[in-house]
C-alpha positions as CSV (number, residue, x, y, z in Angstrom):
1,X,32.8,62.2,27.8
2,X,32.3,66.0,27.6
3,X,30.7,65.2,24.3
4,X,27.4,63.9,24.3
5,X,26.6,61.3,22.1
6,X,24.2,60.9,19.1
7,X,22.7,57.3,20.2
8,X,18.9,56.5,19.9
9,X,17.1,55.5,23.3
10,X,17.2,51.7,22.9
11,X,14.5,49.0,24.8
12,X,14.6,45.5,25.7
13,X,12.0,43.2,27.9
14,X,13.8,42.7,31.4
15,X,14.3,38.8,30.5
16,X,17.2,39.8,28.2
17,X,19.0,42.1,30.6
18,X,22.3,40.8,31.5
19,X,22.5,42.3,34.6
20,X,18.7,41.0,36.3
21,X,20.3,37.4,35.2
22,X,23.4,37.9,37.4
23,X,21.6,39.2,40.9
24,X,21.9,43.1,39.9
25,X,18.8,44.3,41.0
26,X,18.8,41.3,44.2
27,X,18.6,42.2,47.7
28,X,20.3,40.6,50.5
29,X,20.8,41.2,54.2
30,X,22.8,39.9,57.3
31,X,26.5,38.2,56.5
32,X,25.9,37.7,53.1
33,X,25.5,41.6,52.6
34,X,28.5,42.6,54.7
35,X,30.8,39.8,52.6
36,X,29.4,41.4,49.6
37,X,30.0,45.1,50.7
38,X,33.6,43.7,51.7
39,X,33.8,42.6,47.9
40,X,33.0,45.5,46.0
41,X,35.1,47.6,48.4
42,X,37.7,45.0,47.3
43,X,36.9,45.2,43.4
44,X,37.7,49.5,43.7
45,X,40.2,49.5,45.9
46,X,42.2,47.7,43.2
47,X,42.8,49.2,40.0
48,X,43.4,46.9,38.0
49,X,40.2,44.5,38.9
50,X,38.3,48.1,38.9
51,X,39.1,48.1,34.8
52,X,38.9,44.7,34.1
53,X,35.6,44.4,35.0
54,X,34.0,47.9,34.0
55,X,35.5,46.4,30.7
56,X,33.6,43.5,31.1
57,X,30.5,45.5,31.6
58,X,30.3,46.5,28.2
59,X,32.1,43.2,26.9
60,X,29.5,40.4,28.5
61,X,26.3,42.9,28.6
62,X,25.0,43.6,25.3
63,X,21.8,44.1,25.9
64,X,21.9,45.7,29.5
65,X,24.2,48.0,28.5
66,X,22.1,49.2,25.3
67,X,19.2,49.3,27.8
68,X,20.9,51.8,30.4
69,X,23.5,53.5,28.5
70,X,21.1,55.1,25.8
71,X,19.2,56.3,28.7
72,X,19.7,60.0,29.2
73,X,18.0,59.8,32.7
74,X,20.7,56.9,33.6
75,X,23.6,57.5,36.1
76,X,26.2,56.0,33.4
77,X,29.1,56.2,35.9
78,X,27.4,54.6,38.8
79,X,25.9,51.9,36.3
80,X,29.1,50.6,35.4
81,X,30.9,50.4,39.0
82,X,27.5,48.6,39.8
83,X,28.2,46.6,37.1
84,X,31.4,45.9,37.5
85,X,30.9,44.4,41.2
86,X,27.8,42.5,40.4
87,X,30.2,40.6,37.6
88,X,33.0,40.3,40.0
89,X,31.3,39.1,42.7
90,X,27.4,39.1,42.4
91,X,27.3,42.2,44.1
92,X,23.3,43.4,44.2
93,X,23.7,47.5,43.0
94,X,22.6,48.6,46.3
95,X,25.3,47.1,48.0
96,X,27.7,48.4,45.8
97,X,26.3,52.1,46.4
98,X,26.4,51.5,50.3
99,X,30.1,50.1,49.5
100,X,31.2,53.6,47.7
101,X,30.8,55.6,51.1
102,X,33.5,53.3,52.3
103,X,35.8,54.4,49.8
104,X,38.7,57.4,50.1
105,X,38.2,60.5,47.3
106,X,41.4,58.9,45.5
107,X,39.6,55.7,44.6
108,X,36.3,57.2,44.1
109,X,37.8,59.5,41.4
110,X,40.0,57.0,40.3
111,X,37.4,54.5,39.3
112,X,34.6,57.3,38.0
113,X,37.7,58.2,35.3
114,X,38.2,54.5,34.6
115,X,33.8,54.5,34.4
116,X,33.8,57.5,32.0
117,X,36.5,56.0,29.7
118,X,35.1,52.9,29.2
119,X,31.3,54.8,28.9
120,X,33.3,56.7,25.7
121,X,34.6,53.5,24.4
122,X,30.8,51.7,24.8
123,X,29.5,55.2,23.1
124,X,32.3,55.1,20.2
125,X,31.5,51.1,19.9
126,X,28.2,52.1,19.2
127,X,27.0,54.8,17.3
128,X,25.1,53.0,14.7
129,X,22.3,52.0,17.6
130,X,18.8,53.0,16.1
131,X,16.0,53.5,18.4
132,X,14.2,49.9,19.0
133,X,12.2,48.2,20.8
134,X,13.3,43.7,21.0
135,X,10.0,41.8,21.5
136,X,10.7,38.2,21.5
């Protein structure tokens, strides 16, 4: 991921974004929140859920990910641990940041590895993206 890649900044309306259709951008407060923090500490403290649903990120989310991972601005690491917990367990992204100050270094760098290497496999998947803009 030291590379940076040669892909166009790519658009689509909000109404095709993966991730708004599965509660990624939701709020929530009061015992649902705290089971939710609880699950994305859950999802990262085990490696191999951690992988199998950053993988899933980029597997299920066509249009998200072209969305947030051609944008340079975009926290690409934190995207797809956000990601990953919202498709594990409906985990809103804001919980899932509260969640990461529960976990130890180990697991943080553990699973911003795992992030990067499945960012390089979405990046090598998809060089051929051309700037565009989906109106439907």
């Amino acid at each position: 991921m030291n590379e940076k890649p040669n892909i166009k900044r790519v658009y689509h309306p909000y109404t095709l974004w993966e991730d708004y259709k599965h509660g990624f951008y939701d709020n929530c407060t009061g015992s649902d929140k705290d089971a939710m923090l609880l699950k994305s500490i859950e999802m990262f403290n085990d490696e191999i859920l951690t992988k199998k649903y950053m993988n899933k990120v980029i597997e299920a989310w066509k249009y998200s990910c072209e969305q947030n991972l051609t944008n340079p601005s975009m926290n690409k690491i934190a995207y797809i641990g956000q990601g990953a917990c919202c498709l594990y367990a409906r985990v809103p992204s804001t919980v899932t940041m509260e969640a990461w100050s529960h976990l130890t270094d180990e697991v943080k760098e553990r699973s911003n590895n795992i992030a990067k290497d499945v960012i390089d496999n979405w990046n090598n998947n998809n060089k051929k993206i051309q700037l565009c803009l989906n109106i439907i």
